[in-house]
N, C-alpha and C positions, 0 to 999 in steps of 0.2 A: 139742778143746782149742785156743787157741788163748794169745799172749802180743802182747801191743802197747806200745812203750815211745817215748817223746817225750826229746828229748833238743836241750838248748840250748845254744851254744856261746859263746863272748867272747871276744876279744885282750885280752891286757892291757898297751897300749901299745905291740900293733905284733904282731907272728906268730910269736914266737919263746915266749911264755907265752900259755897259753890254760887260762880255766876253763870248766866246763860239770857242766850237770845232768843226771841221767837220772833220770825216772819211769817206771817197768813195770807197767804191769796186766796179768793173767793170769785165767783160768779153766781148770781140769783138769775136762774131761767125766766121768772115769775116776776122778774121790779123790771121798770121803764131803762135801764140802763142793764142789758145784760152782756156788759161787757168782762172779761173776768179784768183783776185788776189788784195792787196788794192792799191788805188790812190795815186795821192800825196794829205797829209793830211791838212786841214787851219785852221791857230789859228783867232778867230779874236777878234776886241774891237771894240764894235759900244757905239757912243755918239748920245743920243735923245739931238736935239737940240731946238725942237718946239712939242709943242703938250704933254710934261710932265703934265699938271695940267689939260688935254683936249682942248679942241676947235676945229673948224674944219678941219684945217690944221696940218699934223703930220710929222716929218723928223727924221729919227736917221742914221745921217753917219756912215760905214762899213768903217775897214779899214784889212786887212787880209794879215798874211803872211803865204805862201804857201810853203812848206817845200816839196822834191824833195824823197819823201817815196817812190814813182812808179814807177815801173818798165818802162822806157821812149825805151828800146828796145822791150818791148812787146808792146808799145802800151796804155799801162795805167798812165804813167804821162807823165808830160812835160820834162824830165828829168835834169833839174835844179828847183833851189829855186826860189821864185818871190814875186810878191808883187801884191795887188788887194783893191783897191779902190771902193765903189757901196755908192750912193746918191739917196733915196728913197724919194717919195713926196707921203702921202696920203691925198686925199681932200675928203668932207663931201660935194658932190653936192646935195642932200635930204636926209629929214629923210631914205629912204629904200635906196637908193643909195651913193656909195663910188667910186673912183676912183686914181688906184696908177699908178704911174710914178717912172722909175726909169734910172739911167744911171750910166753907170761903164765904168774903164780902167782895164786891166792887162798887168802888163811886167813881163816877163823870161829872164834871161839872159841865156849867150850863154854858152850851156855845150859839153862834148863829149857821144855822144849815137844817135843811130840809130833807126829811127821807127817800121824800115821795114829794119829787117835783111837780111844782102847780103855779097856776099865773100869780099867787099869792106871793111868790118867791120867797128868801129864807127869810126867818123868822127868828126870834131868841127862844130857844130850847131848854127848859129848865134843868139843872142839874141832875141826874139819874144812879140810882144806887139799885144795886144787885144783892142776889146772896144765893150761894150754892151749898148741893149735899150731895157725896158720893159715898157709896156702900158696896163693896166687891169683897166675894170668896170665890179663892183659887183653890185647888185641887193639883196636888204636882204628882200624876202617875210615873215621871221618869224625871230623873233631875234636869232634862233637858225639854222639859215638855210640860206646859200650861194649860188648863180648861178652866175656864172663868167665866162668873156669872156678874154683872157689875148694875146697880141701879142708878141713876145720877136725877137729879132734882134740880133745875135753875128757876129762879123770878129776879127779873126785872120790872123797875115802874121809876114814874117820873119821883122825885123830891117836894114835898109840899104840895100833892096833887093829888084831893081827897079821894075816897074811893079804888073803885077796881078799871078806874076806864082808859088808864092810861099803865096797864101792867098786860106784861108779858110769860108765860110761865109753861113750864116745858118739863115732864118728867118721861125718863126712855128706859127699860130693861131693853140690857145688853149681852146677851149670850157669846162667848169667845173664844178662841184659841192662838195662843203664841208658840213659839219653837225657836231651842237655839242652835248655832252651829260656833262650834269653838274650834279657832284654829292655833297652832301649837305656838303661834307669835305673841298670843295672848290677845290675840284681836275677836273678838265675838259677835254675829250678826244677826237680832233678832228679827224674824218675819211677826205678823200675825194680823187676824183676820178676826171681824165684829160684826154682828148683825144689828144694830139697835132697833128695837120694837117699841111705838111710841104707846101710852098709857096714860088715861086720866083727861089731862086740857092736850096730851099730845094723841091721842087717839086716833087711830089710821094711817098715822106716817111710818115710814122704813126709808131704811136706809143703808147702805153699808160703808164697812169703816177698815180700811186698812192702813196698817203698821209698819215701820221700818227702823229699826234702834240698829247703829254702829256702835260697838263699845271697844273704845282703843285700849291694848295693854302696856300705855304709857302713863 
């Protein structure tokens, strides 16, 4: 299985508002439809709240609405619209050292479609809410050079559906590295490469995860 997603950024008017899109394509080796095919798509608008002019503390709230593009009988979206909220925190613990925090909700409301196709056909899906937590310390040996250590934590489950029988939940340490190449136009290109190691309800999975940031000097 794998998931690949492109994602575009803009200022609007300077670094304190920025809009941006996310497209996802996926493929699940493992569901009855393994065809790869796109996600459901996110628009989003993040506001820098702290950290525009620098200093050590940096914040820009995400706020994303998630539009219902994917196929939710294959397995590749949620198959309704939603809405998704992430609040980031980066702190400057030393000169060579950084460390981000972050934490997110998402809700789906309730649509008709089925995961996992069966003579039963679709069904009405109850509405579904999420909530995330990500923990990374970077290490900057060379200003152009990243070693990172990152934890992240998701659960999902259905809305109004008692118990634990209808949640999902997933936590991975991620060991990493990124690098940049700067060129004199001001354009900069960062690579980098992840190994997530699953832990806890994810235990046994691997995986890897590679990176590609264009950062225009316009």
């Amino acid at each position: 299985a794998w998931d690949l997603a492109f994602t575009q950024e803009w200022p609007l008017g300077g670094q304190r508002h920025q809009v941006s899109y996310t497209v996802p394509c996926r493929r699940l080796s493992d569901h009855a439809y393994d065809r790869p095919g796109i996600g459901d798509i996110g628009v989003h608008y993040r506001f820098q709240w702290l950290g525009v002019g620098g200093g050590p503390i940096a914040s820009a709230a995400r706020l994303t609405a998630l539009l219902a593009t994917g196929d939710g009988d294959a397995g590749r979206g949620a198959g309704a619209p939603g809405l998704q909220i992430n609040v980031p925190v980066s702190v400057t613990l030393a000169p060579r050292w950084v460390a981000h925090s972050n934490v997110g909700a998402t809700w789906i409301r309730s649509g008709d479609y089925v995961v996992y196709p069966s003579s039963a056909g679709p069904a009405n899906q109850p509405a579904r809410r999420g909530f995330n937590l990500g923990q990374s310390v970077i290490w900057l040996p060379a200003p152009t050079l990243n070693l990172m250590l990152e934890l992240a934590w998701d659960r999902d489950d259905a809305v109004d559906v008692p118990g634990d029988a209808d949640r999902d939940e997933s936590l991975l340490l991620a060991p990493g590295i990124r690098w940049a190449h700067n060129f004199e136009s001001g354009l900069q290109i960062v690579p980098g490469v992840a190994v997530p190691i699953g832990l806890g309800p994810s235990r046994g999975e691997h995986s890897l995860f590679l990176y590609l940031s264009v950062e225009h000097g316009f």
